[in-house]
C-alpha atoms as an extended CHARMM CRD file, in Angstrom:
* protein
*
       119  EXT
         1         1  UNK       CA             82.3530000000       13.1690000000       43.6600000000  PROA      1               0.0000000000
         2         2  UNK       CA             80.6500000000       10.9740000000       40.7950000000  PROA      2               0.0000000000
         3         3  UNK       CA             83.5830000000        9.4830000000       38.7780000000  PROA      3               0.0000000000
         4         4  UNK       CA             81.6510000000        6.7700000000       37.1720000000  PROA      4               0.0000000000
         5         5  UNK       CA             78.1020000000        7.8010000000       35.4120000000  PROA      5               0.0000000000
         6         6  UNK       CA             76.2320000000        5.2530000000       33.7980000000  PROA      6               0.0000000000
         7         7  UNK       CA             72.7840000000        5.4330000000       31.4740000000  PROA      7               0.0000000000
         8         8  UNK       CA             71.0040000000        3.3930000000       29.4000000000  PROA      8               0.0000000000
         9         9  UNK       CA             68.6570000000        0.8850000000       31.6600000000  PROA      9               0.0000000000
        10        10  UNK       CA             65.4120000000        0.2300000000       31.4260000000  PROA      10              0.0000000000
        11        11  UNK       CA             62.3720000000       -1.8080000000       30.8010000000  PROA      11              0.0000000000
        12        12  UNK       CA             62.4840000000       -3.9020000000       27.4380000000  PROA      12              0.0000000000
        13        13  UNK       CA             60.3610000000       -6.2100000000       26.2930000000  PROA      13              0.0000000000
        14        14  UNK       CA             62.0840000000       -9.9260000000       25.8460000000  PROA      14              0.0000000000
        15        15  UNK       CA             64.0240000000      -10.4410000000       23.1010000000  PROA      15              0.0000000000
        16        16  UNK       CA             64.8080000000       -6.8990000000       22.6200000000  PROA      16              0.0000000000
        17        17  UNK       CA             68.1520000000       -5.4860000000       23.1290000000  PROA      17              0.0000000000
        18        18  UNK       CA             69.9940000000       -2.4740000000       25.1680000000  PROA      18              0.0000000000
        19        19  UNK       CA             72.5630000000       -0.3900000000       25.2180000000  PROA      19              0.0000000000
        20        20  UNK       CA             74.2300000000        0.6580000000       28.4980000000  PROA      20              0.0000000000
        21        21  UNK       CA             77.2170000000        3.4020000000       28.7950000000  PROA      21              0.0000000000
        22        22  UNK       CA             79.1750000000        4.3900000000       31.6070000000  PROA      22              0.0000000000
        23        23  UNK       CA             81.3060000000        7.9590000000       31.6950000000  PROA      23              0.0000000000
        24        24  UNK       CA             84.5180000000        7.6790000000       33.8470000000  PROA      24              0.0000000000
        25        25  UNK       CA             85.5350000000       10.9680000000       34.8060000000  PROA      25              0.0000000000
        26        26  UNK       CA             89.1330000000       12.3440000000       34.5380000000  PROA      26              0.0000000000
        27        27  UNK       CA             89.3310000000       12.0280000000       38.6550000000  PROA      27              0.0000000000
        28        28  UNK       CA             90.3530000000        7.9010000000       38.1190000000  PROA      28              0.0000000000
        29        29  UNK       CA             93.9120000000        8.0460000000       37.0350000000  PROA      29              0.0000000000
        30        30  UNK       CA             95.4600000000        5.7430000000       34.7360000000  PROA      30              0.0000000000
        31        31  UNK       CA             92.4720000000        3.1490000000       34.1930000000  PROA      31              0.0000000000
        32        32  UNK       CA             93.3440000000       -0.2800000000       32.9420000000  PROA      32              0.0000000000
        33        33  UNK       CA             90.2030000000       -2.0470000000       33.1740000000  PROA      33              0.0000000000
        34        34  UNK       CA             86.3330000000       -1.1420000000       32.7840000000  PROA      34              0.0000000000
        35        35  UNK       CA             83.4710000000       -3.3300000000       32.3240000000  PROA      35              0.0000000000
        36        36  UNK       CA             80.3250000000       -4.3240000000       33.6770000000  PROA      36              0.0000000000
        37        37  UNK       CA             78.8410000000       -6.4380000000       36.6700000000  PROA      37              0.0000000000
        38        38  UNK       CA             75.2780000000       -7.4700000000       37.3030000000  PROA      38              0.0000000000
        39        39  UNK       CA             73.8280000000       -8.1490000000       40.3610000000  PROA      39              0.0000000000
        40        40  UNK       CA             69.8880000000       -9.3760000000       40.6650000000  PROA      40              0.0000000000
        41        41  UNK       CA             67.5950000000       -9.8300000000       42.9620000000  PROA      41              0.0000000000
        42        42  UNK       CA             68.7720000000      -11.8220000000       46.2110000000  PROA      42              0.0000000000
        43        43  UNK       CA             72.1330000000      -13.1340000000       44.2040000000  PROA      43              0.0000000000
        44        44  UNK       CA             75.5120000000      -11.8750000000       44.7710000000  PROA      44              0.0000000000
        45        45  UNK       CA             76.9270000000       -9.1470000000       42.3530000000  PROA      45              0.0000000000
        46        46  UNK       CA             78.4850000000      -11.0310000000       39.2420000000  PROA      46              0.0000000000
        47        47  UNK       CA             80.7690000000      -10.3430000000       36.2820000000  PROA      47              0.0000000000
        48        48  UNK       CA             79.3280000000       -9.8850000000       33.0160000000  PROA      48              0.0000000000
        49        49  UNK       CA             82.4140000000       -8.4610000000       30.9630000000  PROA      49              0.0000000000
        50        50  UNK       CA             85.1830000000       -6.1530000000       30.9930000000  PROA      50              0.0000000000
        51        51  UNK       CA             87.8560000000       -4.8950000000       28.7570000000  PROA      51              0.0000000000
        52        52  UNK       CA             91.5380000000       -3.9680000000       28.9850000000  PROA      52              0.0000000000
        53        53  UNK       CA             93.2780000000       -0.6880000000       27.9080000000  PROA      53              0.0000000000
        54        54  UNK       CA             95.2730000000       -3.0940000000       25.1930000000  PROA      54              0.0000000000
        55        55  UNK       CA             91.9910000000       -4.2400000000       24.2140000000  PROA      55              0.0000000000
        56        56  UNK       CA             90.9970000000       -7.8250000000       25.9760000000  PROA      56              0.0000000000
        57        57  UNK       CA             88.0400000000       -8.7140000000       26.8020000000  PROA      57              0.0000000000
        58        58  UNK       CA             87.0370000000      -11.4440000000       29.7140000000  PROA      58              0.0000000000
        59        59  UNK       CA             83.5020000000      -12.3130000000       29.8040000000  PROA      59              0.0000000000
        60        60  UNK       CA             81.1980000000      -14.3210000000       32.8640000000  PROA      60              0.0000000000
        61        61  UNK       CA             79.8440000000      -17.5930000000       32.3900000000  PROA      61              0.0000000000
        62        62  UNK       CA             77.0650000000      -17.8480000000       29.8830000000  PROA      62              0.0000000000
        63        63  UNK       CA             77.8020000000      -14.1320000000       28.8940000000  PROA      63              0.0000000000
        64        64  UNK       CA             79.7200000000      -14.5980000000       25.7980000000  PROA      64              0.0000000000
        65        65  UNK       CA             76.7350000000      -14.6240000000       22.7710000000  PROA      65              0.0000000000
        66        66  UNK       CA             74.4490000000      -12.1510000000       23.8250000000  PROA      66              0.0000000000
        67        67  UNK       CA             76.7440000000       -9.4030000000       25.7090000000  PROA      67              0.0000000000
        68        68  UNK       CA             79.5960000000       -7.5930000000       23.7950000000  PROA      68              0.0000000000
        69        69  UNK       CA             81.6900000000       -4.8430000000       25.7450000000  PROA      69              0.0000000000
        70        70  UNK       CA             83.5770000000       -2.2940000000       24.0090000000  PROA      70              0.0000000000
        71        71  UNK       CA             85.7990000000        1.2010000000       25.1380000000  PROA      71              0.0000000000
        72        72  UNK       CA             86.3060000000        4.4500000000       23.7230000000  PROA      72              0.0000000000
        73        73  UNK       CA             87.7380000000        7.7440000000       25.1150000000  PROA      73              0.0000000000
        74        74  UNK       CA             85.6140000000       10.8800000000       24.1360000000  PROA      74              0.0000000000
        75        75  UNK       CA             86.5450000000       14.4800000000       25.4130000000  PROA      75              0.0000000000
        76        76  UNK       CA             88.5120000000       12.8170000000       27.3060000000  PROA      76              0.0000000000
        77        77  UNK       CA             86.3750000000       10.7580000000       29.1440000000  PROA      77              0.0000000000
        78        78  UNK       CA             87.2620000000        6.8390000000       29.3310000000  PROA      78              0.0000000000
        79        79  UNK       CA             83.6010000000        5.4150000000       28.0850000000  PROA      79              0.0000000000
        80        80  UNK       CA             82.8850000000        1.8890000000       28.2080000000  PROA      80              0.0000000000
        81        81  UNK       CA             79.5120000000        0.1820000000       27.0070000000  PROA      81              0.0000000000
        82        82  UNK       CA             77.4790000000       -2.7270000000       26.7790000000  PROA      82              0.0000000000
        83        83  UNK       CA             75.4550000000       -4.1260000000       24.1740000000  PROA      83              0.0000000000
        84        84  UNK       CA             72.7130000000       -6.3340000000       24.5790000000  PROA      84              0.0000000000
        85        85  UNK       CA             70.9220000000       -8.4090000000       22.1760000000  PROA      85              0.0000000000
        86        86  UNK       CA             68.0680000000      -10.8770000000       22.6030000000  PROA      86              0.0000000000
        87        87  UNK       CA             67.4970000000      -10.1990000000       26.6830000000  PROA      87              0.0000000000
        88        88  UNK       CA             65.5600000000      -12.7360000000       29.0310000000  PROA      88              0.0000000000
        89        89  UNK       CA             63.9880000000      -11.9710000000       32.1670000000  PROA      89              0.0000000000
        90        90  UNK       CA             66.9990000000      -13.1530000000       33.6610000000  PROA      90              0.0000000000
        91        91  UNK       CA             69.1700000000      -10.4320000000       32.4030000000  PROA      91              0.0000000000
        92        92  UNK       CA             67.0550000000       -8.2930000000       34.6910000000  PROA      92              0.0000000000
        93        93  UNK       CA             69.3530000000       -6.9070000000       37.4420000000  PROA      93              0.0000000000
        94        94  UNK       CA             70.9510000000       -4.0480000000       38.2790000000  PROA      94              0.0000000000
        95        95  UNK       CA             74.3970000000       -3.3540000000       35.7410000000  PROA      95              0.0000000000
        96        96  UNK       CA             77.0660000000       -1.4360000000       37.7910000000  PROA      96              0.0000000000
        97        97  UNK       CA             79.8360000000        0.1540000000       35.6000000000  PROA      97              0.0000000000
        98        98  UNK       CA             83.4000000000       -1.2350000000       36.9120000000  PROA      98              0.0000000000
        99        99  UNK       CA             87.1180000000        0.4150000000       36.2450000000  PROA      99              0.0000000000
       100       100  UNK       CA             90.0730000000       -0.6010000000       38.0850000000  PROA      100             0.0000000000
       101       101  UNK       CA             92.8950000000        1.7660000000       38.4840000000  PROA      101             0.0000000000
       102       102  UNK       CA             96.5170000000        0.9550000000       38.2020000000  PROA      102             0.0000000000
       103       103  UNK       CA             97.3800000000        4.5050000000       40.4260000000  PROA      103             0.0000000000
       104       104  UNK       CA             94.9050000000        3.3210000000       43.1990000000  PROA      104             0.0000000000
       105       105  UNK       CA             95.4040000000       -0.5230000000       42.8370000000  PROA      105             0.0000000000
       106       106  UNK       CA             91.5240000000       -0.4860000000       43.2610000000  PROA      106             0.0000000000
       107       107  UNK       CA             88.2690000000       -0.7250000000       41.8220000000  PROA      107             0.0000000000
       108       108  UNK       CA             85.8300000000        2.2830000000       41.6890000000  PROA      108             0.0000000000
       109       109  UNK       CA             82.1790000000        1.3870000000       40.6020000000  PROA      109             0.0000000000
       110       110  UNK       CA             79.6340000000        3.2520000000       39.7700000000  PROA      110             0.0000000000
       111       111  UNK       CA             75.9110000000        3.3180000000       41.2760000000  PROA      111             0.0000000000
       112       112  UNK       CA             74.1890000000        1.3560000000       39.1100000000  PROA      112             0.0000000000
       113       113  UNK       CA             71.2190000000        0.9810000000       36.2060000000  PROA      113             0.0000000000
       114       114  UNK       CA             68.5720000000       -1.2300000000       36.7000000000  PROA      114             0.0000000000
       115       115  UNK       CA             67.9510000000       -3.0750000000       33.7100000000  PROA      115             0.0000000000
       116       116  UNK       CA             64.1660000000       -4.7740000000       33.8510000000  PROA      116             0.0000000000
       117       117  UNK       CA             62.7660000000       -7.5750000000       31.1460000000  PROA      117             0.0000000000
       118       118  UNK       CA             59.6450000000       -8.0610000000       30.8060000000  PROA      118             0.0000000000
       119       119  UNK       CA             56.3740000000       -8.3360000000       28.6960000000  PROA      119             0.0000000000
């Protein structure tokens, strides 16, 4: 079962910006957390931001500027996103939507967007 769907990757151009979203389904009970991690090439997976239920935010190294994270529930759904502004090629990586789960005491994640800069 799919509980976390996410959309929005792609190729843009450098300097351009992006905006990912990620659907968690009604399966994940009581979510406290969602955000985003980043993993790239031959380098370990690695925060980029997340967001509480209450509202706070905790973003990686170097991420605060250019990223900003935000929540929202629609239908139901717990929907996080991720705006990009003024990508590198070093943003490119895959972006894996993240919630963590007060029920489970866990993290669920889901299966990934590749996100590719480049002219």
């Amino acid at each position: 079962q799919v509980q976390l769907v996410e959309s929005g990757g792609g190729l843009v151009q450098p300097g351009g910006s992006l905006r990912l979203s990620c659907a968690g389904s009604g399966s994940i009970p009581n979510i406290h957390r969602m955000g985003w991690y980043r993993q790239a090439p031959g380098k370990e997976r690695e925060l980029v931001a997340t967001m509480t239920t209450g509202g706070n935010t905790n973003y990686g190294d170097s991420m605060k500027g250019r990223f900003t994270v935000s929540r929202e529930k629609v239908n139901a759904k717990n929907m996080v996103y991720l705006q990009i502004h003024n990508l590198e090629p070093e943003d490119t990586a895959v972006y894996y939507c993240n919630a963590y789960s007060f029920s489970y005491d866990r993290d669920f994640w889901g299966q990934g967007t590749q996100v590719t800069v480049s002219s």
